[in-house]
C-alpha positions in Angstrom: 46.4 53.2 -33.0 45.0 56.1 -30.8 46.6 58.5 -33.3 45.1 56.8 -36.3 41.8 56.7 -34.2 41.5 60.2 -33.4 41.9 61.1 -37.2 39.5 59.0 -38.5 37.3 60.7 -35.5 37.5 63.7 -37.2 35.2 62.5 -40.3 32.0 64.5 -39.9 30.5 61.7 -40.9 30.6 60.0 -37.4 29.1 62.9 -35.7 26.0 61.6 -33.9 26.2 57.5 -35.3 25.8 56.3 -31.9 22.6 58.1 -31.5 21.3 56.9 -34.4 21.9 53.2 -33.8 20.6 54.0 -30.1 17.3 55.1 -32.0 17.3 52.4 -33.8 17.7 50.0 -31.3 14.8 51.5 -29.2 13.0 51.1 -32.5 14.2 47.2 -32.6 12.9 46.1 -29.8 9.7 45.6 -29.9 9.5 43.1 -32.7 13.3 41.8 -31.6 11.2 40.5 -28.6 8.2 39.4 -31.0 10.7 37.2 -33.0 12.6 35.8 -29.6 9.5 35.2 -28.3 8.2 32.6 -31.1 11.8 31.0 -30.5 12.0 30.8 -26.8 8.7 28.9 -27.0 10.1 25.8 -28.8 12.3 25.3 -25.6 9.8 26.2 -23.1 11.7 29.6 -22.1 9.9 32.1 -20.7 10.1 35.7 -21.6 8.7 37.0 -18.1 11.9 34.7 -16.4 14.3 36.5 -19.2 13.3 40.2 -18.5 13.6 39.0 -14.6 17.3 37.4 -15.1 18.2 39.9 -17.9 17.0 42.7 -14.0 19.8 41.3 -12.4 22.0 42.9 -14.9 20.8 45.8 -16.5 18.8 47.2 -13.1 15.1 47.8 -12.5 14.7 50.7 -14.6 15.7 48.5 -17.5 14.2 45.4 -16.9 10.3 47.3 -16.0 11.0 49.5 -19.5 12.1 45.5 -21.2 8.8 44.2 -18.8 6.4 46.9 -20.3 7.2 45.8 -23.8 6.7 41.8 -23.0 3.1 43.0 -22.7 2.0 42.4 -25.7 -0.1 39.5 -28.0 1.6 37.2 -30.0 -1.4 35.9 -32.0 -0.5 35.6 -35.6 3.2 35.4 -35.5 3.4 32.2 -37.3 2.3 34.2 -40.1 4.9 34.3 -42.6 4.1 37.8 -43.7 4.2 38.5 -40.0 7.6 37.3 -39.4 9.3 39.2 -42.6 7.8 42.7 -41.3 9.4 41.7 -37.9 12.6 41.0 -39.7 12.5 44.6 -41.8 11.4 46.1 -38.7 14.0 44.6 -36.1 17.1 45.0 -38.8 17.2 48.8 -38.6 19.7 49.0 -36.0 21.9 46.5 -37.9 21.3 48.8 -41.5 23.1 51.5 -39.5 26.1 49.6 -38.2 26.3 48.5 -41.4 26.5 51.8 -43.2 29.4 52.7 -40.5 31.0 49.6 -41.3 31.6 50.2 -44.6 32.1 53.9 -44.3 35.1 53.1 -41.9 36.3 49.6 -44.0 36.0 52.0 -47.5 37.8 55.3 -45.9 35.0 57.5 -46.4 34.6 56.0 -50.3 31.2 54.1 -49.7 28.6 52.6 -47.5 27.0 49.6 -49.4 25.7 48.4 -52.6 22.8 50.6 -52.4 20.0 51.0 -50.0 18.0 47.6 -50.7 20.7 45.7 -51.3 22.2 46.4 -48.1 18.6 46.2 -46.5 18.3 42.6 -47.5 21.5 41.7 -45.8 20.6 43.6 -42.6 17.8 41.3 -42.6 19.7 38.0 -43.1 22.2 39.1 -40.2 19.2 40.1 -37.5 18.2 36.4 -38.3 21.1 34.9 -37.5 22.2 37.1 -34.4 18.6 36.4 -33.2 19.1 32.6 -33.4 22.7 33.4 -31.4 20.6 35.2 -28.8 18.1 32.6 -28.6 20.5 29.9 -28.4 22.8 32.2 -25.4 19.7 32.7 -23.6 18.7 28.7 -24.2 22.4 28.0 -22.5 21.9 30.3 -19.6 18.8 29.2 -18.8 19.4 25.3 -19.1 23.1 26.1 -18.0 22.7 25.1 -14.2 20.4 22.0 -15.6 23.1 20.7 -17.8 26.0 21.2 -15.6 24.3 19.1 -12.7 23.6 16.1 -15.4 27.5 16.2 -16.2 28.5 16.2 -12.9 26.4 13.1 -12.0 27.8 11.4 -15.1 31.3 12.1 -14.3 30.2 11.1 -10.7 32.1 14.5 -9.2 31.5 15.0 -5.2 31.1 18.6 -5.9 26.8 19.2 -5.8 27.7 21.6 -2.8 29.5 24.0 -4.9 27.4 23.3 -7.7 26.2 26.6 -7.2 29.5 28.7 -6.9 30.8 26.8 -9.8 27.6 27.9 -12.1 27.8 31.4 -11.0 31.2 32.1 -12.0 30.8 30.0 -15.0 28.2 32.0 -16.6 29.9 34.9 -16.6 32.4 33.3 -19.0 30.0 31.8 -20.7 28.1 35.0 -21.0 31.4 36.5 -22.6 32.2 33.5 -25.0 28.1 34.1 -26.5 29.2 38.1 -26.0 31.9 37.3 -28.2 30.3 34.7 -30.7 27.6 37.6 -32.1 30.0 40.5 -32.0 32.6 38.4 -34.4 30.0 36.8 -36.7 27.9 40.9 -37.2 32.1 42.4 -37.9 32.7 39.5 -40.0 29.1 39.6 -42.2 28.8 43.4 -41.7 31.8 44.9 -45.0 30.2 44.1 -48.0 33.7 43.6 -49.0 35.3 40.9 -46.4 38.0 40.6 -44.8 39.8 38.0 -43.0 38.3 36.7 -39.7 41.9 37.0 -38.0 41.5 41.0 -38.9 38.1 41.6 -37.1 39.3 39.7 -33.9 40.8 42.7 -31.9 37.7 44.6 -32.2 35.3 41.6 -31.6 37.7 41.3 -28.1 37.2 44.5 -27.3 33.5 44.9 -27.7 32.3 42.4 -26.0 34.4 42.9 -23.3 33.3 46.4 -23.5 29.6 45.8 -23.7 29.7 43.4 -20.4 31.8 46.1 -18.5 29.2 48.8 -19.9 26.0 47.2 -19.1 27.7 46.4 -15.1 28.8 49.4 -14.7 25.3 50.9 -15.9 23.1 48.8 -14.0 25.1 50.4 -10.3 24.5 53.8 -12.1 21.0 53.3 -12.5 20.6 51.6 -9.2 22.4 53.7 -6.8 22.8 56.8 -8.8 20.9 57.9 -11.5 17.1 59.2 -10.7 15.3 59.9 -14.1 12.2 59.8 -12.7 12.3 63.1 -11.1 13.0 64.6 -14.6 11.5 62.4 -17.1 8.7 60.8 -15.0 6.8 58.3 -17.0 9.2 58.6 -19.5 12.3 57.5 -17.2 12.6 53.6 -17.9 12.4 54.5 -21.7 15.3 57.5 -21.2 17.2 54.7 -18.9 17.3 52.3 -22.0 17.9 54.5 -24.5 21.3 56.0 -22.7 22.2 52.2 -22.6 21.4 51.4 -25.7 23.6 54.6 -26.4 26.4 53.4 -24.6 26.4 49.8 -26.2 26.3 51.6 -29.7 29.7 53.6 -28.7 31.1 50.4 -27.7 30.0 48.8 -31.1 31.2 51.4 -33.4 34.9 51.8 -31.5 35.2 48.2 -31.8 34.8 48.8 -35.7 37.1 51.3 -35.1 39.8 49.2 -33.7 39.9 46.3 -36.1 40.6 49.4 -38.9 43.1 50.8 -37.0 44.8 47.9 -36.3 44.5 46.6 -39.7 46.4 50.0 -40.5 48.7 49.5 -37.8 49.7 45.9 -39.0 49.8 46.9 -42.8 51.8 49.6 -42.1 54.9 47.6 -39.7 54.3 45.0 -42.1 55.4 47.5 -45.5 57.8 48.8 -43.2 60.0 45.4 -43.0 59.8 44.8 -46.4 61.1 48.0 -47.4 64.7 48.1 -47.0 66.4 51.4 -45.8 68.8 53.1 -47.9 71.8 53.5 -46.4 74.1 57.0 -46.8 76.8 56.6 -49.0 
């Protein structure tokens, strides 16, 4: 697999694709949060509380960059017209994982049906990742809530480690919902599908990946990393774009494994129903 890996590596054509979806993502944001805001609401979520809980995570360079673009006016977003711009707008970063999707799923032969085409189903997949995050965010926030109710049903003796118990559960939690919108974008991503058993190593490995990369990040950022001394005002934007970065690597080598693995598996799986020719 690290073999095949490395060879496919060596496609020009993958030269600079995690920038590109990092750009894109920065691009994303803005109406991402326009759109989650208009979703939260039904559920009485705020964003303010999200950008603080999403700070625990990602470190305060992060969260002030996330806080800074919160500050905006949602007047109008029921507008229909309004909501499909958002849509075109926030479905960029999907449009390029996309393109390396198919590039990677084709070897090299295509990446789409053609630009709108494509477009159209970048769209329909932001939607429904956005309703995933929406509905992660609704769990995590009404988490604690819910898992008091069930205790008093149950009638478990255990409200003193009601907090212990929520703390650890959201972390698996947070890597089931990790897991639920990295399968479902490899799954809807090839135009040409392929079976959900074959995107499952690299769904595994991405969002494993992206929870160990945005830890890791947030000590970096925290107790290492000083952009302000280079980038000054432009430091919380730098700090979420290398992060943004990062997640895209993560993204596009977990593409990268269910193909090699796929290869992998076809290839034992020709093997043993070849049989060897024996020397006379």
């Amino acid at each position: 697999m690290i073999f095949l890996g490395i060879k496919q590596f060596r496609d020009p054509y993958y030269q600079g694709f995690a920038a590109q979806i990092s750009f894109y993502l920065l691009l994303s944001i803005v109406p991402i949060f326009l759109l989650l805001t208009q979703i939260l609401g039904y559920f009485q979520l705020s964003v303010g509380d999200l950008v603080q809980w999403i700070g625990v995570y990602t470190g305060k360079q992060v969260s002030g960059m996330l806080e800074s673009l919160t500050a905006f006016s949602s007047a109008g977003a029921g507008n229909v017209v309004f909501v499909i711009v958002a849509l075109w707008a926030a479905s960029r970063a999907q449009f390029a994982i996309m393109r390396i999707t198919n590039y990677t799923f084709t070897e090299g032969k295509n990446t789409g049906k053609g630009y709108w085409w494509e477009r159209l189903r970048a769209m329909r997949t932001m939607a429904v990742t956005l309703f995933t995050i929406a509905f992660s965010l609704v769990i995590l926030g009404y988490g604690e809530l819910l898992l008091q109710t069930l205790v008093g049903i149950l009638n478990l003796d255990v409200d003193k480690y009601i907090n212990n118990i929520w703390m650890y559960l959201r972390w698996f939690l947070g890597l089931a919902l990790y897991f639920l919108m990295v399968s479902y974008n490899y799954y809807i991503l090839p135009t040409n599908k392929v079976p959900f058993r074959k995107i499952l190593p690299g769904s595994v490995f991405a969002s494993v990946g992206m929870l160990l990369v945005t830890l890791v990040y947030a000590r970096y950022t925290t107790n290492v990393a000083n952009y302000d001394i280079i980038y000054g005002a432009l430091s919380s934007i730098v700090a979420v774009l290398f992060w943004f970065y990062f997640l895209a690597w993560v993204l596009c080598l977990g593409i990268l494994v269910n193909k090699v693995w796929a290869d992998t598996d076809s290839t034992k799986s020709f093997s043993k129903r070849v049989p060897v020719e024996r020397k006379q």
